[in-house]
Steps between C-alpha positions, in 0.01 A plus 500: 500500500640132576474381189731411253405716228352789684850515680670484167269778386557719795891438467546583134276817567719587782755551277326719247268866526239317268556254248256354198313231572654306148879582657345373881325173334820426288790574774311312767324175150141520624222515296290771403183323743728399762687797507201726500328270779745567771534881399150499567542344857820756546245818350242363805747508793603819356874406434508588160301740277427433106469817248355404129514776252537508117911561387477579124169331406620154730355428843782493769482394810762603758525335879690685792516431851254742711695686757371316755565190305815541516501608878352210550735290275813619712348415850418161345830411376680671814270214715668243221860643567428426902371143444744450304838591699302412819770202678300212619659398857 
């Protein structure tokens, strides 16, 4: 969840029910292998869950956050909120 891009990914999803992978890859300018490569890491911790179907003869592939992605998600940026307006003395 650190990284970069997968925090991107989890923070644009946050936002959203589900969203298309083309509208995720263009709001958050990956490409299509990079993009799909840390989905993939998000689908294995079980943050995020991927549904492909066929939408009037076209493939579509839509990305939401799993429920206890998102769980997850909000603990994680709660412990980022404390770090962050933690004083040093």
């Amino acid at each position: 969840m650190h990284s970069p891009t997968r925090l991107a990914i989890l923070g644009a999803l946050r936002r959203v029910q589900q969203i298309n992978f083309a509208d995720l890859q263009e709001s958050l300018e990956l490409s299509t292998s990079e993009l799909s490569r840390q989905l993939g890491v998000l689908e294995k911790d079980d943050l995020v869950e991927i549904a492909k179907f066929r939408e009037r003869r076209h493939a579509v592939t839509r990305v939401r956050l799993s429920p206890a992605g998102r769980e997850r998600f909000e603990e994680y940026l709660e412990e980022l909120r404390k770090v962050v307006q933690s004083e040093i003395g």
